[in-house]
SEKETOR-939165 format. One record per residue (C-alpha): residue number from 1; residue in one letter; x, y, z. Coordinates in steps of 0.5 Angstrom, whole numbers. Each point is the difference from the previous one (the first is absolute). Layout:
// residues N
<site kemi="NUM" lumba="A" c1="X" c2="Y" c3="Z"/>
...
This chain:
// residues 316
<site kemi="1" lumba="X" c1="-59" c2="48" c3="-10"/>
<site kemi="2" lumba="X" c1="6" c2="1" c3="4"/>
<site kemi="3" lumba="X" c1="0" c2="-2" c3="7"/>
<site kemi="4" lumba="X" c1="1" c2="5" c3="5"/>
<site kemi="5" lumba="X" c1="3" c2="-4" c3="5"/>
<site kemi="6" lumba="X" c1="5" c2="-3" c3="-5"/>
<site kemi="7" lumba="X" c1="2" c2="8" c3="-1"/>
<site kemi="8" lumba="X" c1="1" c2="1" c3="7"/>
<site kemi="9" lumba="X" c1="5" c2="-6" c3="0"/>
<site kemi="10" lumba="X" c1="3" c2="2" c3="-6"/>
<site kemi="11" lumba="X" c1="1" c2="7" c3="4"/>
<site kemi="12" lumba="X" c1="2" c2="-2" c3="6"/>
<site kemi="13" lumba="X" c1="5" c2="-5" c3="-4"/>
<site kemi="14" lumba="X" c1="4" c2="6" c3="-4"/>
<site kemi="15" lumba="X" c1="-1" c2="5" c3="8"/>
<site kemi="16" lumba="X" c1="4" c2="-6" c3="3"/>
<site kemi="17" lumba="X" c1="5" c2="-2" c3="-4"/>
<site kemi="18" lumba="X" c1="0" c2="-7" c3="0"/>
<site kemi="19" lumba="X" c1="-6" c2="-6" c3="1"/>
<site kemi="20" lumba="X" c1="2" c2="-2" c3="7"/>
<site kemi="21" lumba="X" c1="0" c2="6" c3="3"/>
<site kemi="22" lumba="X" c1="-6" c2="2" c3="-5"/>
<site kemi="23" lumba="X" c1="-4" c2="-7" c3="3"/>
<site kemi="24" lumba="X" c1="1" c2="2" c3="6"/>
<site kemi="25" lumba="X" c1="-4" c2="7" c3="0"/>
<site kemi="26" lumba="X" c1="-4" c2="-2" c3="-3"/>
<site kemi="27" lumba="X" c1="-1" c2="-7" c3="4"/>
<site kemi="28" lumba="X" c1="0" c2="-4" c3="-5"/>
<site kemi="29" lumba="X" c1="5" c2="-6" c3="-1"/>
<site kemi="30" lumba="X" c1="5" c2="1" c3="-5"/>
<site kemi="31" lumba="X" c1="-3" c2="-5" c3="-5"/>
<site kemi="32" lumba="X" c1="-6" c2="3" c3="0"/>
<site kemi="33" lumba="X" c1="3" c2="6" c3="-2"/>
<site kemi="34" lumba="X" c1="3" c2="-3" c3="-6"/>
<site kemi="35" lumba="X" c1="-6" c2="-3" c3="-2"/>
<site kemi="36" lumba="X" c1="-4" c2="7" c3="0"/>
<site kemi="37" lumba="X" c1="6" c2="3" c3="-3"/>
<site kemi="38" lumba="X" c1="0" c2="-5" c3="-6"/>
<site kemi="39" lumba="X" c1="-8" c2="1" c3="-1"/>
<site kemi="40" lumba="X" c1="0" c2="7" c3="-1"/>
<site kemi="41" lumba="X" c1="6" c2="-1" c3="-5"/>
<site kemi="42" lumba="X" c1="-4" c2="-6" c3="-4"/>
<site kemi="43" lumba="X" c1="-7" c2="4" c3="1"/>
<site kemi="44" lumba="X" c1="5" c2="6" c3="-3"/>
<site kemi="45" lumba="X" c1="4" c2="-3" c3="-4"/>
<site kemi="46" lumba="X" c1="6" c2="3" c3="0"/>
<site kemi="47" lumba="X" c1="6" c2="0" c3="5"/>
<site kemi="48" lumba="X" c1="-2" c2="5" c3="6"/>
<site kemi="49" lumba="X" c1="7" c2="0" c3="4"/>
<site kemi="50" lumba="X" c1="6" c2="-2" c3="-1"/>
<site kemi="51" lumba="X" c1="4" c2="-4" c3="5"/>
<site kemi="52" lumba="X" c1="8" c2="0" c3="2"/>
<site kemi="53" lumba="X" c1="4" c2="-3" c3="7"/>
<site kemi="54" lumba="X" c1="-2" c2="6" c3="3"/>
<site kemi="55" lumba="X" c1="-7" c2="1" c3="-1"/>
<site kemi="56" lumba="X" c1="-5" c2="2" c3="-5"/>
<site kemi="57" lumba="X" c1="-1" c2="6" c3="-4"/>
<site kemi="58" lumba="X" c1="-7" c2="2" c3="-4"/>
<site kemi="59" lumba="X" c1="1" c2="0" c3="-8"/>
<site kemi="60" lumba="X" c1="-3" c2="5" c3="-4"/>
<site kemi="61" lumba="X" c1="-7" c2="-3" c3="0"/>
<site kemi="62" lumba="X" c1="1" c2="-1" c3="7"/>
<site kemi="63" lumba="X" c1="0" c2="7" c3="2"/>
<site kemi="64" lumba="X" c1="-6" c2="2" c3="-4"/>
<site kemi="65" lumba="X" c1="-3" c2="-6" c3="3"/>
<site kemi="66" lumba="X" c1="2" c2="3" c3="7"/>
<site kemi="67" lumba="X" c1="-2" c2="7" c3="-2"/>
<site kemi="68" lumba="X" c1="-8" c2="-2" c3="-1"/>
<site kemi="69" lumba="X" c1="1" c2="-4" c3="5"/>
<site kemi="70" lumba="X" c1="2" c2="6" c3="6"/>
<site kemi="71" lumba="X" c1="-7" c2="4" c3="-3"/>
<site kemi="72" lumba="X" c1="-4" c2="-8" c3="0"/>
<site kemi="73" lumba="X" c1="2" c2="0" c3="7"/>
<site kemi="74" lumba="X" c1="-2" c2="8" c3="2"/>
<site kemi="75" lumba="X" c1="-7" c2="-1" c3="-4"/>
<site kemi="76" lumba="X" c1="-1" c2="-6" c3="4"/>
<site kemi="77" lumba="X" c1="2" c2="3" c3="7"/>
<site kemi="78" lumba="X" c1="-5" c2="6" c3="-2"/>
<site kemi="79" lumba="X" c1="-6" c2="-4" c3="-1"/>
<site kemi="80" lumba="X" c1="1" c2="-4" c3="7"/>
<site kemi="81" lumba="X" c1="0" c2="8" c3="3"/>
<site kemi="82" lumba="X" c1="-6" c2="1" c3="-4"/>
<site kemi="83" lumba="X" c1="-3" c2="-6" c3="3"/>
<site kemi="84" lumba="X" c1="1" c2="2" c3="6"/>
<site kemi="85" lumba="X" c1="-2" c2="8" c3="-1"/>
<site kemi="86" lumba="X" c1="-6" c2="-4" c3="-2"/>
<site kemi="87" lumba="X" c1="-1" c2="-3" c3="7"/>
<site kemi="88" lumba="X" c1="-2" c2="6" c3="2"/>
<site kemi="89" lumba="X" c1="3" c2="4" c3="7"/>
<site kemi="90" lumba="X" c1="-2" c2="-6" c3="4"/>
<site kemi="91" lumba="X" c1="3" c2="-6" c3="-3"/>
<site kemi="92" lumba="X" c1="5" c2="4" c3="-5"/>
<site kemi="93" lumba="X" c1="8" c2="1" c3="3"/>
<site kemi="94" lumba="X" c1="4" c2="8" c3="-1"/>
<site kemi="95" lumba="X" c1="7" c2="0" c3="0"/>
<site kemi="96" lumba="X" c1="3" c2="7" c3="2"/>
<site kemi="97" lumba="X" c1="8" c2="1" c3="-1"/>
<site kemi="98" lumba="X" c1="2" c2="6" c3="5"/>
<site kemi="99" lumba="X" c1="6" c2="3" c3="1"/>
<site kemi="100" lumba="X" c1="3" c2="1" c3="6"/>
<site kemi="101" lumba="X" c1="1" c2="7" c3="1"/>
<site kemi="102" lumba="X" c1="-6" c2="3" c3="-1"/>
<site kemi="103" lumba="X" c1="-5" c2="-5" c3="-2"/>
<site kemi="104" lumba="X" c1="2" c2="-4" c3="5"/>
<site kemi="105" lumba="X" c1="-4" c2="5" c3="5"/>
<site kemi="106" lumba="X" c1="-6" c2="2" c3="-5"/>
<site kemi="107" lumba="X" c1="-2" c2="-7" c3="0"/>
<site kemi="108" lumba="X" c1="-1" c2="-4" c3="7"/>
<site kemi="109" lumba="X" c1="-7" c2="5" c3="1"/>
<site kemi="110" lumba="X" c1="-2" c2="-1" c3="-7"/>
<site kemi="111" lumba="X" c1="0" c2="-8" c3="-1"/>
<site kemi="112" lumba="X" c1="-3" c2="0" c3="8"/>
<site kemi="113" lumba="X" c1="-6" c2="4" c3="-3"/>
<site kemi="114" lumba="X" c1="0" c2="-5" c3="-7"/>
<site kemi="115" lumba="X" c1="1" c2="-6" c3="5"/>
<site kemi="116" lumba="X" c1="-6" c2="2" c3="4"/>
<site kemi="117" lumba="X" c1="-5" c2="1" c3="-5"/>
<site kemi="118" lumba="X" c1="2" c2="-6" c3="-4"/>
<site kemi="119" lumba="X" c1="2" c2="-5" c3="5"/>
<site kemi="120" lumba="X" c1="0" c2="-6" c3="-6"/>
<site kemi="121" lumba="X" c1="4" c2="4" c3="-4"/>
<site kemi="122" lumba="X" c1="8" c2="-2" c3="1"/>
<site kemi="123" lumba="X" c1="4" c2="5" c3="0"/>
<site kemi="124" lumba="X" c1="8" c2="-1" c3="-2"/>
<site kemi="125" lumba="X" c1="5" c2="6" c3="2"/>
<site kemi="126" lumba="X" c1="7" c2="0" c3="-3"/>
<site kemi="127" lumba="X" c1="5" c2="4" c3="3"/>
<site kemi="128" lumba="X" c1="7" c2="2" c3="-5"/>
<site kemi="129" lumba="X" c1="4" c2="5" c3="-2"/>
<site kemi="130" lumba="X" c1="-4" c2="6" c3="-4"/>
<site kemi="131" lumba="X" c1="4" c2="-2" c3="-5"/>
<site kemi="132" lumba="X" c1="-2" c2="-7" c3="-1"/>
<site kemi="133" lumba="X" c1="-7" c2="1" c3="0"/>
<site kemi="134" lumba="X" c1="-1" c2="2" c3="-9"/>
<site kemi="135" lumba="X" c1="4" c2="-6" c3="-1"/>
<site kemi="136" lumba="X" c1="-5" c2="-5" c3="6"/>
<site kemi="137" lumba="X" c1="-7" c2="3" c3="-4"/>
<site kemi="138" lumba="X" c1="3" c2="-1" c3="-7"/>
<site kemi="139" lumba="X" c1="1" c2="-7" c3="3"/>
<site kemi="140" lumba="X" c1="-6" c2="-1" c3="2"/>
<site kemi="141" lumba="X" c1="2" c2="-1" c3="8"/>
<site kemi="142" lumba="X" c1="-5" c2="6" c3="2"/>
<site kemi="143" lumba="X" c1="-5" c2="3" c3="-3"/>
<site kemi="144" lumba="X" c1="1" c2="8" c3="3"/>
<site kemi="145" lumba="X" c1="6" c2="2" c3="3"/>
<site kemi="146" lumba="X" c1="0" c2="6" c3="5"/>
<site kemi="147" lumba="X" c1="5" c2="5" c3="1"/>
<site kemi="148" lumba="X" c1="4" c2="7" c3="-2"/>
<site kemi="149" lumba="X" c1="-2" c2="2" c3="-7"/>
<site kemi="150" lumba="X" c1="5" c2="4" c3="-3"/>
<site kemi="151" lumba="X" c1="4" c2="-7" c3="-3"/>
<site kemi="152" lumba="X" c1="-7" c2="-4" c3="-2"/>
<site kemi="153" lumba="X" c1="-3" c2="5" c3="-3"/>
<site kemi="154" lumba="X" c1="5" c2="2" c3="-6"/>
<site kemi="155" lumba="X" c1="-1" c2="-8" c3="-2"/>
<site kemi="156" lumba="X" c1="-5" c2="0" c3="-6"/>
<site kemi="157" lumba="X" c1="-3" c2="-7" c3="2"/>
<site kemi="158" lumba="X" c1="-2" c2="2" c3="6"/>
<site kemi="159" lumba="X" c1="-7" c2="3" c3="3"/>
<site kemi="160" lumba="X" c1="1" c2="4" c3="6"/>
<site kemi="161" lumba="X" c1="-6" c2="3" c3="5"/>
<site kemi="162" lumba="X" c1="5" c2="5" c3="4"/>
<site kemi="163" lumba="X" c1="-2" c2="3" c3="6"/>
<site kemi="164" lumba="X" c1="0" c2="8" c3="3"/>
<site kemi="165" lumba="X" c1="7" c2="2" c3="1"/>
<site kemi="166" lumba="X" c1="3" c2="0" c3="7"/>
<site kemi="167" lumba="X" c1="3" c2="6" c3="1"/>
<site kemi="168" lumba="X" c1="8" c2="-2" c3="3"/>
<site kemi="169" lumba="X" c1="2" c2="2" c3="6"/>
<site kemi="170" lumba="X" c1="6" c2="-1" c3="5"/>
<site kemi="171" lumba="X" c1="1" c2="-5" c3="5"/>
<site kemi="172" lumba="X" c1="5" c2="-1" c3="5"/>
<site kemi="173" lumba="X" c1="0" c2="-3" c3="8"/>
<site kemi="174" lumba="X" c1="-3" c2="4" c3="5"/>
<site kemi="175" lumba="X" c1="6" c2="3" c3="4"/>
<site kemi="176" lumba="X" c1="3" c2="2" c3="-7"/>
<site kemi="177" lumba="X" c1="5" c2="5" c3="1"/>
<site kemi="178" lumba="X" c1="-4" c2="4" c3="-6"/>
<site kemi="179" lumba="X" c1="-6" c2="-1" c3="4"/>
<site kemi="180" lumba="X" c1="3" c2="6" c3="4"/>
<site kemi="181" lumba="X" c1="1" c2="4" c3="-5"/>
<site kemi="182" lumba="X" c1="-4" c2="6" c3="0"/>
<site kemi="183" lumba="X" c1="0" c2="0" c3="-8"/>
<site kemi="184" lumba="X" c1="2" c2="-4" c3="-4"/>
<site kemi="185" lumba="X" c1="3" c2="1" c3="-8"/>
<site kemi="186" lumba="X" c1="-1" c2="-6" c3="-5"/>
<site kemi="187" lumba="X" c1="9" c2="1" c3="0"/>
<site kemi="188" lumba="X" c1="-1" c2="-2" c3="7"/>
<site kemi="189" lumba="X" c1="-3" c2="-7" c3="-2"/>
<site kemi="190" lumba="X" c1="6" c2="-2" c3="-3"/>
<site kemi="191" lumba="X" c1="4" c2="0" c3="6"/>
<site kemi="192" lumba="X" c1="-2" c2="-7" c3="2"/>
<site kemi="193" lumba="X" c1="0" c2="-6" c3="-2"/>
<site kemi="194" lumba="X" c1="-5" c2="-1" c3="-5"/>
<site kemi="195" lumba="X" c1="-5" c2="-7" c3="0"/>
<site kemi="196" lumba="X" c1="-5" c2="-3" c3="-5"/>
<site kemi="197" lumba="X" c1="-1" c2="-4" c3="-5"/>
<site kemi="198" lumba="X" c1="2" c2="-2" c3="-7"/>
<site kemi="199" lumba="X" c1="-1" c2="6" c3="-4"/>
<site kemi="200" lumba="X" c1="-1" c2="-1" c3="-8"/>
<site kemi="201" lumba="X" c1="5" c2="5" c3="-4"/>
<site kemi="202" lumba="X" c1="-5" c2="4" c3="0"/>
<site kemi="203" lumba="X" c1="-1" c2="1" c3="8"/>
<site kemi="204" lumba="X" c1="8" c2="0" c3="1"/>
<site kemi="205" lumba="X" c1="0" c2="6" c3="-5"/>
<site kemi="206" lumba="X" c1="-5" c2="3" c3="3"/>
<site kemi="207" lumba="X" c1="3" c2="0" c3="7"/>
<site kemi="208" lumba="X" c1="7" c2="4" c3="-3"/>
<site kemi="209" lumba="X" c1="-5" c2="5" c3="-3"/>
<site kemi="210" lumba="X" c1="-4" c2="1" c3="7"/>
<site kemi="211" lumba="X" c1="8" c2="1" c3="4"/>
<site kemi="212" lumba="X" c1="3" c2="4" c3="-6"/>
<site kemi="213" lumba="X" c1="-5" c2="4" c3="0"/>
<site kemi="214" lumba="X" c1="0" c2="2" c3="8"/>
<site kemi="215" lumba="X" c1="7" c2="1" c3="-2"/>
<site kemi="216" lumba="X" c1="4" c2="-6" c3="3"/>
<site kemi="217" lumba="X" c1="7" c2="-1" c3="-4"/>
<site kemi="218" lumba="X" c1="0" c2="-7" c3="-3"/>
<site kemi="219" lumba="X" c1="6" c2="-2" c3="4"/>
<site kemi="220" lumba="X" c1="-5" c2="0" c3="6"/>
<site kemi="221" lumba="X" c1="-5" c2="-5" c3="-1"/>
<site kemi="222" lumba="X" c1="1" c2="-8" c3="0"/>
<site kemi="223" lumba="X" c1="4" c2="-3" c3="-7"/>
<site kemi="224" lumba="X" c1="-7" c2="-4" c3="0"/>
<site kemi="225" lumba="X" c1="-5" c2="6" c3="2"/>
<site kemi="226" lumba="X" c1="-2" c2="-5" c3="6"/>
<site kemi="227" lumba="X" c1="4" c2="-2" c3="6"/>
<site kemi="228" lumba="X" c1="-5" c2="-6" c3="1"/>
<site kemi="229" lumba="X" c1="-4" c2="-4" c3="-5"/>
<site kemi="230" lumba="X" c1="-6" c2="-4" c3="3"/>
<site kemi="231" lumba="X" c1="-6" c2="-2" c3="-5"/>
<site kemi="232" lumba="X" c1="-4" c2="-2" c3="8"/>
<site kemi="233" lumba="X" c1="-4" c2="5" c3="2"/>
<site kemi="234" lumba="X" c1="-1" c2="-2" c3="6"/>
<site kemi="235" lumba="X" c1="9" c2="-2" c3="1"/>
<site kemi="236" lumba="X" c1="1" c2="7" c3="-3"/>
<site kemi="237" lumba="X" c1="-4" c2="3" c3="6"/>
<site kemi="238" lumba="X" c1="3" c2="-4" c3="5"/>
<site kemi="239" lumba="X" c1="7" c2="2" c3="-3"/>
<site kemi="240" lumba="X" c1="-3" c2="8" c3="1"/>
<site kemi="241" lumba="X" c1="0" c2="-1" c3="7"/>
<site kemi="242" lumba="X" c1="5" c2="-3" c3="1"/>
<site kemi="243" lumba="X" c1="5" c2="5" c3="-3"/>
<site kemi="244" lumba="X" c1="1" c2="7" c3="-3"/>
<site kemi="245" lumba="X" c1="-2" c2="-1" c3="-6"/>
<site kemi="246" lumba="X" c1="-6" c2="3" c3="-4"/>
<site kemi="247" lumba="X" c1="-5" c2="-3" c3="-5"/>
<site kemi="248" lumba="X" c1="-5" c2="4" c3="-4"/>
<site kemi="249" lumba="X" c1="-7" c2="-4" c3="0"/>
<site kemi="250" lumba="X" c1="-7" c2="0" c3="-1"/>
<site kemi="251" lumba="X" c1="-3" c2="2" c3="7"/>
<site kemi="252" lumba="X" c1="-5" c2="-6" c3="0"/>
<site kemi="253" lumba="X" c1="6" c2="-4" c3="-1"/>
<site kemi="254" lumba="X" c1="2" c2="2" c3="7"/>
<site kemi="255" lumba="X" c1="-5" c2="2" c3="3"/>
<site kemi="256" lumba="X" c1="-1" c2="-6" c3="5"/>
<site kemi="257" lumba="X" c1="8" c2="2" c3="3"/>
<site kemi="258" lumba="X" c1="-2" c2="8" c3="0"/>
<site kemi="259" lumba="X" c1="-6" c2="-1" c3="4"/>
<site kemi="260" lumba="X" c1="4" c2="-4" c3="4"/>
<site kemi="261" lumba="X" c1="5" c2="5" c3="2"/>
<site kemi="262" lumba="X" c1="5" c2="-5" c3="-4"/>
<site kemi="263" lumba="X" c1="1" c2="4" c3="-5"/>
<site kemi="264" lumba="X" c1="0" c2="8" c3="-2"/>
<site kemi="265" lumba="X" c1="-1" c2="4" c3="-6"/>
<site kemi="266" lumba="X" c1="4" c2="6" c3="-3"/>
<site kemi="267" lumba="X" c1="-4" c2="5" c3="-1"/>
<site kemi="268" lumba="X" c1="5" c2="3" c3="-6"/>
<site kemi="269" lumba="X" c1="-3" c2="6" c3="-4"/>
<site kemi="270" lumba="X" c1="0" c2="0" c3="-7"/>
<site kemi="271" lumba="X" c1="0" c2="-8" c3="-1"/>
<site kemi="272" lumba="X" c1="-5" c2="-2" c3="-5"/>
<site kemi="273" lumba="X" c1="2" c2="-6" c3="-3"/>
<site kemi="274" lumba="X" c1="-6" c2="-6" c3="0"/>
<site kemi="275" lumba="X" c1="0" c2="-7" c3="-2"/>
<site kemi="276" lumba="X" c1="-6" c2="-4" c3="-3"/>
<site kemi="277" lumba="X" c1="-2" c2="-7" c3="0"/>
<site kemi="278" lumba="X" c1="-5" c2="-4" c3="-2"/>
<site kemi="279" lumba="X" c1="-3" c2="-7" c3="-3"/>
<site kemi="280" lumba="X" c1="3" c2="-3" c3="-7"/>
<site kemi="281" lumba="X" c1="-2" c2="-6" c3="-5"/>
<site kemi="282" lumba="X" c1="1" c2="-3" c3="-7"/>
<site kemi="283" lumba="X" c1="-3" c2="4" c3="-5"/>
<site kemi="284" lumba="X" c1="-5" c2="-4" c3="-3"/>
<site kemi="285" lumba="X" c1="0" c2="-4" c3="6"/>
<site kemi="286" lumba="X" c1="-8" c2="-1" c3="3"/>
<site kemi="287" lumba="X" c1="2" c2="3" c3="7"/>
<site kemi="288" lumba="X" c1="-7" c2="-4" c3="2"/>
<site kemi="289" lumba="X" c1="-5" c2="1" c3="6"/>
<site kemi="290" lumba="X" c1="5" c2="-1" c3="5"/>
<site kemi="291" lumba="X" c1="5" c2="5" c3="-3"/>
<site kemi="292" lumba="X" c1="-4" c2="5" c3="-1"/>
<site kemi="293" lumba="X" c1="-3" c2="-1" c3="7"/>
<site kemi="294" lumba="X" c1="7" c2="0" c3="2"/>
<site kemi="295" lumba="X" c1="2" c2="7" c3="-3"/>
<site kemi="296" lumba="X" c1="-7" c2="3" c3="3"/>
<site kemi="297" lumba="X" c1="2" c2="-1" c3="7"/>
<site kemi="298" lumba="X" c1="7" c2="3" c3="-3"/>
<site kemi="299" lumba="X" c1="-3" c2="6" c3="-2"/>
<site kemi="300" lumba="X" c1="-3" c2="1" c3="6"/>
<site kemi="301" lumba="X" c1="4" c2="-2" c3="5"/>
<site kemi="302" lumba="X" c1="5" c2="5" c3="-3"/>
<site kemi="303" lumba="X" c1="-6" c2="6" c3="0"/>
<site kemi="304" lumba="X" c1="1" c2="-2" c3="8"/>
<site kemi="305" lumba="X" c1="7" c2="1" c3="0"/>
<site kemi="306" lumba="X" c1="0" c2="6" c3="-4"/>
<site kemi="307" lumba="X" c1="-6" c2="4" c3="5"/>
<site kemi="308" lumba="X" c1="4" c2="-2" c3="6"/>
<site kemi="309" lumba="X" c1="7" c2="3" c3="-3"/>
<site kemi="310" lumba="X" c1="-4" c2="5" c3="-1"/>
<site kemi="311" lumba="X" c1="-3" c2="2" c3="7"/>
<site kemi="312" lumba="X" c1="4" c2="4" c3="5"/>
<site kemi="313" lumba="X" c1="6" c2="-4" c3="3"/>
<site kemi="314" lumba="X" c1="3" c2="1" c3="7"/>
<site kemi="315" lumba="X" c1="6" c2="0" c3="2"/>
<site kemi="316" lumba="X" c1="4" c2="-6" c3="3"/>
């Protein structure tokens, strides 16, 4: 039988390129490394590299050597994981990848809630960009990723438990010269500076769509659509109040600088657009006691969300 570690030396070996910066990853000494080497070939039976002054590069069998071995290393990960589902809510561990924007501000409350219903369970938050996050699961750094739904769930190997959609609405600073504006057009809008996030193609479309059906002529709006890009909520808001700029948001994502007067929202007729978030994991992956705790406490948090949107707001 093939030893697993070999297979890992034999990997790290073809990443870095030589053995002396291969052994020094893997904190091995460089003669040690040799011998590994040298075993799995005697145990193979074949060569499985091809050395050169610069380096090493797998031959044929190497490759397909290196092929089982990446799915070896995926089972293997996935087995440790299900050992530790299987420790249940008290002694398991959840690895949550969040992206910064919306996911950002959902997630806080949730993981506090799960953290104080199962104190013994140790819970991991990996914040990165939205656009990271498939390709961190498939790595098996996180076990569910939250975050805008629109890009995710177009990817056949993922699951997803999205939440309600949140309908958008218009934020700017208090003070704002439209503010003051008895009645605002969506064509008024895009007379200021535009800040959010980085918007897939589908959302960029989308926002041209919503300006050249309120009539604005091409020319008038930003090369890029967006005059600031900021994948930080909370850097997003500050920037708000601290220019003329407009964002368009969930309300729950601002709620803390409207209440405080900070910010203010435009109340423009016609404005339907919504934006959906929600929980997503490996297809086929068991999402375990944790993670179903975990997308419970989603669900109801966002159920809360959806009925304070909902109540009358009162003006700033």
């Amino acid at each position: 039988m093939i030893d697993l570690k070999r297979l890992r030396h034999l990997t790290a070996l073809v990443q870095h390129g030589n053995f002396h910066r291969a052994a020094e990853a893997l904190h091995l000494t460089q003669p040690a490394l040799t011998r590994s080497i040298q075993a799995l070939e005697a145990h193979v039976g074949a060569p499985l590299l091809t050395r050169h002054r610069t380096g090493v590069e797998p031959t044929e069998l190497g490759r397909l050597l290196l092929r089982h071995a990446g799915a070896l290393e995926g089972q293997v990960r996935d087995l440790d994981r299900e050992l530790r589902l299987a420790k249940g809510l008290d002694l398991g561990e959840l690895r949550v990848g969040v992206g910064p924007w919306g996911g950002s501000v959902l997630v806080g409350p949730v993981v506090g809630r799960l953290n104080a219903l199962h104190p013994g369970l140790q819970l991991k938050l990996v914040l990165a960009p939205w656009q990271e996050l498939p390709e961190r699961a498939r790595a098996r750094e996180v076990d569910v990723v939250l975050g805008e739904l629109r890009e995710i769930e177009q990817l056949p190997d993922f699951e997803c438990a999205p939440l309600s959609p949140h309908q958008v609405c218009v934020v700017a600073r208090a003070g704002h010269p439209l503010t003051r504006q008895p009645s605002l057009r969506t064509a008024d809008l895009f007379d200021w500076p535009l800040a959010g996030p980085n918007l897939p193609e589908t959302a960029l479309q989308a926002l041209a769509a919503l300006a050249a059906a309120a009539g604005v002529p091409p020319e008038r709006l930003h090369p890029g659509l967006l005059g600031v890009t900021c994948d930080s909520s909370g850097i997003l808001s500050q920037v708000l109040q601290e220019s003329d700029a407009l964002s368009f948001m969930p309300r729950f994502m601002a709620e803390d600088d409207l209440s405080s007067g900070r910010l203010a929202t435009l109340a423009v007729p016609g404005l339907t657009q919504s934006v959906r978030f929600g929980a997503a994991w490996l297809r086929g992956r068991t999402l375990g006691g944790a993670g179903e705790k975990f997308v419970a406490l989603l669900h109801a948090h966002d159920a809360a969300l959806r009925a304070a949107s909902s109540a009358p707001q009162s003006s700033p």
